[in-house]
C-alpha distance (Angstrom), angle and dihedral (degrees) to the residues before:
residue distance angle dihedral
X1 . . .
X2 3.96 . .
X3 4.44 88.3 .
X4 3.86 94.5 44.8
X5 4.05 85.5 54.3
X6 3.77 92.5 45.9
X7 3.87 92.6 51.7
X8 3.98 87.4 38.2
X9 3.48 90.8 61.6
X10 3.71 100.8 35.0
X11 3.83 93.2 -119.9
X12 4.07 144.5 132.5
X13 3.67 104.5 -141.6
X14 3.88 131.5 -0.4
X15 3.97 124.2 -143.9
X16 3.37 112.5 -131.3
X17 4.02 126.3 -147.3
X18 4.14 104.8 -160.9
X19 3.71 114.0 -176.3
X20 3.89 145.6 163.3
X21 3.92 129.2 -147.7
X22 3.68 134.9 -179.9
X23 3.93 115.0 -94.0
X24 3.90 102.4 -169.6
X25 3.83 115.7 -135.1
X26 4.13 133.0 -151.1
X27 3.86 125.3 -154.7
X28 3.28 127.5 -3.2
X29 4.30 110.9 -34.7
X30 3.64 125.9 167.3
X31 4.41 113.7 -97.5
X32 4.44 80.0 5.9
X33 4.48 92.2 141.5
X34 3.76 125.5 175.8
X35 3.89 104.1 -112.4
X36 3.89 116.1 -156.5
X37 3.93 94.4 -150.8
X38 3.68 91.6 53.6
X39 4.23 91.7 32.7
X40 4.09 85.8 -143.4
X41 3.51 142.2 102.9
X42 4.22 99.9 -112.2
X43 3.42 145.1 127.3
X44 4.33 122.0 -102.1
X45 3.90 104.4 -138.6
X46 3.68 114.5 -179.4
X47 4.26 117.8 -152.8
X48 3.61 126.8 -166.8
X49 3.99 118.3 -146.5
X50 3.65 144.6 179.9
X51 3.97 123.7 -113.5
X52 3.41 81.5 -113.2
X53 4.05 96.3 52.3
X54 3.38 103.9 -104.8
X55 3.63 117.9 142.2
X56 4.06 113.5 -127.7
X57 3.89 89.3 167.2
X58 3.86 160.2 0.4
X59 3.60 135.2 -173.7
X60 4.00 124.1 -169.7
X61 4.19 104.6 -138.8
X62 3.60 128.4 175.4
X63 3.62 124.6 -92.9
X64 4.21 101.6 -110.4
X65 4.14 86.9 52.3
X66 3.97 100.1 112.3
């Protein structure tokens, strides 16, 4: 959890870095969407890290969600 970080690392407040990229896809995969800005079939996960590159969380999203 977000508190057991904060105490982990002896800290207040955390800055957090959330992001998405392009994960191309083949065949014929469940929430796989062509995406213009990429010009691919792939899927648009979005993670959510620490300043310090810890991963706090990840969510798999289909490729059309902008």
């Amino acid at each position: 959890s977000t508190d057991a970080l904060l105490k982990k690392k002896n800290k207040k407040r955390l800055i957090l870095d959330v992001d998405s990229t392009e994960d191309p896809a083949r065949g014929n995969q469940d929430q796989m969407a062509y995406n213009g800005h990429f010009g691919k079939n792939c899927f648009h996960p979005i993670f959510c890290f620490t300043s310090d590159g810890d991963g706090l969380a990840a969510k798999l999203r289909p490729g059309n969600v902008h």
